[in-house]
C-alpha positions as CSV (number, residue, x, y, z in Angstrom):
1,X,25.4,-30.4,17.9
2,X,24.9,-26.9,19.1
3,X,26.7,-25.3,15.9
4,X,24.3,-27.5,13.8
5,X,21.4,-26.1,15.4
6,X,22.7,-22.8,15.3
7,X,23.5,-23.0,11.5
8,X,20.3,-24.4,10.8
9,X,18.1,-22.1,13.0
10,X,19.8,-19.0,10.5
11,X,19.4,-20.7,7.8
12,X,15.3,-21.5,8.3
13,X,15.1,-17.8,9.2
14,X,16.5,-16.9,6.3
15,X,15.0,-18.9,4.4
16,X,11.8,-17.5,5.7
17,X,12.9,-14.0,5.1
18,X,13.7,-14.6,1.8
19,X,10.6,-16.2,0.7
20,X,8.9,-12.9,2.1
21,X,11.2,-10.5,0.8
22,X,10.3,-11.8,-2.9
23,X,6.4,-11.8,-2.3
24,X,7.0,-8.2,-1.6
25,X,9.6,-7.9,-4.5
26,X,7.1,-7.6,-7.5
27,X,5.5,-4.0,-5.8
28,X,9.4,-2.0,-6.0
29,X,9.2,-0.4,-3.4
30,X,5.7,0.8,-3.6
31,X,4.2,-1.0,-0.9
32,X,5.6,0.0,2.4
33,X,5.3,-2.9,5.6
34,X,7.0,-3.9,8.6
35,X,6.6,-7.7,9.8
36,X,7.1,-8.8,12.7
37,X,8.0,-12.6,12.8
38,X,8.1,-15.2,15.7
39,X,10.3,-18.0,15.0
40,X,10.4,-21.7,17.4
41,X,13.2,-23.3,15.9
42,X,15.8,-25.6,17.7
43,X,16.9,-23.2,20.7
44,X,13.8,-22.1,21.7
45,X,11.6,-18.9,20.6
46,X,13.1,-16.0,19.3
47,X,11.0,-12.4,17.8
48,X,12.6,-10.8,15.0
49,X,11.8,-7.7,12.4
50,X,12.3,-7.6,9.2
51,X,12.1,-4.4,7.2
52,X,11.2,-3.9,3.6
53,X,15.1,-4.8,2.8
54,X,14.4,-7.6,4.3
55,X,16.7,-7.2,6.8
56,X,16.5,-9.6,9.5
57,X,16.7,-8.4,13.5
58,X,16.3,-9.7,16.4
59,X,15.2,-8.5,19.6
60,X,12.9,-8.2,22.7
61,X,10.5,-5.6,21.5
62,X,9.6,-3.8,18.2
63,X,6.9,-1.2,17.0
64,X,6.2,-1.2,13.6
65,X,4.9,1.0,11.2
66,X,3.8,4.6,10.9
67,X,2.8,5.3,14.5
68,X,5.8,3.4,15.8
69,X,7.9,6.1,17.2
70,X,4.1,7.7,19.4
71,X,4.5,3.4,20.3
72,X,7.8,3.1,21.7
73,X,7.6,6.4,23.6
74,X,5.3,4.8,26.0
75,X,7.4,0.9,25.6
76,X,10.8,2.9,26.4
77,X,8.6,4.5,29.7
78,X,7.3,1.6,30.9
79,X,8.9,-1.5,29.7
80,X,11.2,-3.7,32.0
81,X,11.8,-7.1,31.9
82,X,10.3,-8.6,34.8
83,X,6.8,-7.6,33.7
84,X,4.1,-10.4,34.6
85,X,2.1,-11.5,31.3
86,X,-0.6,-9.4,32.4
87,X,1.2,-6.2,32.5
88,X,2.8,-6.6,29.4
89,X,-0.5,-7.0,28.0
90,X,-1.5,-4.2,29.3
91,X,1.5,-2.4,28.2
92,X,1.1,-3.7,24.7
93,X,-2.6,-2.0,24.5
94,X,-1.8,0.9,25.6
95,X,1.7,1.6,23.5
96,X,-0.9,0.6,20.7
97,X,-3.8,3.1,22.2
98,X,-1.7,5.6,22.2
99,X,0.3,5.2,18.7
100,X,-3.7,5.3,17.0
101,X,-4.5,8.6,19.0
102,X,-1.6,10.5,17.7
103,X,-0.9,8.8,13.9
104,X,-3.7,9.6,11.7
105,X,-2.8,6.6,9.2
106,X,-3.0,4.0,12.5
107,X,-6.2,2.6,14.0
108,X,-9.1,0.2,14.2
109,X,-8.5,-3.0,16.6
110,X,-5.3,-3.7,18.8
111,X,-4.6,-7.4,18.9
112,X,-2.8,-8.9,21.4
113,X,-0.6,-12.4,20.7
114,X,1.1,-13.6,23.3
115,X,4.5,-16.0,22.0
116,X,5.8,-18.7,23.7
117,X,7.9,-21.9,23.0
118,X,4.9,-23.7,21.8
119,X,4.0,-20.8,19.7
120,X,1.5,-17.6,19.9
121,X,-1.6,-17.6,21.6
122,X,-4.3,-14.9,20.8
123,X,-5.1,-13.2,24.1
124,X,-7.7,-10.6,22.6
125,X,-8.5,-7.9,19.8
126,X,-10.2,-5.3,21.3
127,X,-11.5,-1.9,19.4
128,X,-9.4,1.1,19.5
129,X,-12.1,3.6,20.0
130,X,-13.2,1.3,23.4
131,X,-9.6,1.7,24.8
132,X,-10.2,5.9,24.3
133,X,-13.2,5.3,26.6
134,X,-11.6,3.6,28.4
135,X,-8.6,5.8,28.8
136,X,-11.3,8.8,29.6
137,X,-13.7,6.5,32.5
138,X,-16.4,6.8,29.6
139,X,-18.5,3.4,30.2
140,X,-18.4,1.9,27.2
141,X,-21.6,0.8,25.7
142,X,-22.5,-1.8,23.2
């Protein structure tokens, strides 16, 4: 049973990749993305990338997109794996916060989805330029 679930759990991923890697066919190359996608199939939750190739990887934690590399500098700082749900929240924000502040093509709202076995759940979008005044002690004013 296990190799049947295995075998099936690739092939609905791949499935799924494939489906999105022909959406994005039609542009040839002209339209740059990242996705990130959370799969719940058979053994349990899994997070994979896949890039414009539509390449398929999996993994614990990704950044994605221009500011990606200003993103993992503070993930590959302060990530471990025995974070509580709260910190990695936290962490999340602020590898987000900090990607916007130093790539001029990244901003606006940082939105934080939390995935589980039963799927995601939206903990909060929150307003980039909030988090700077944040960052700075500035009270925030609405």
């Amino acid at each position: 049973m296990r190799t049947i679930n295995e075998s099936t759990n690739q092939s609905a991923s791949r499935s799924i990749n494939f489906k999105l890697t022909d959406l994005l066919a039609g542009y040839n190359g002209s339209l740059p993305c990242g996705r990130t996608n959370a799969y719940v199939i058979f053994q349990g939750p899994g997070l994979y990338v896949i890039d414009n190739d539509g390449m398929r990887v999996a993994g614990n934690c990704f950044s994605i997109g221009s500011g990606s590399p200003y993103a993992f500098g503070v993930l590959d700082t302060e990530y471990r794996w025995d974070l509580t749900d709260k910190e990695a929240y936290e962490l999340a924000r602020r590898a987000i916060y900090h990607a916007t502040m130093r790539d001029p093509y990244s901003g606006g709202n940082v939105s934080v989805y939390h995935i589980k076995e039963t799927g995601w759940v939206k903990i909060e979008t929150q307003d980039v330029s909030d988090l700077f005044y944040k960052d700075r002690g500035i009270p925030v004013t609405a």
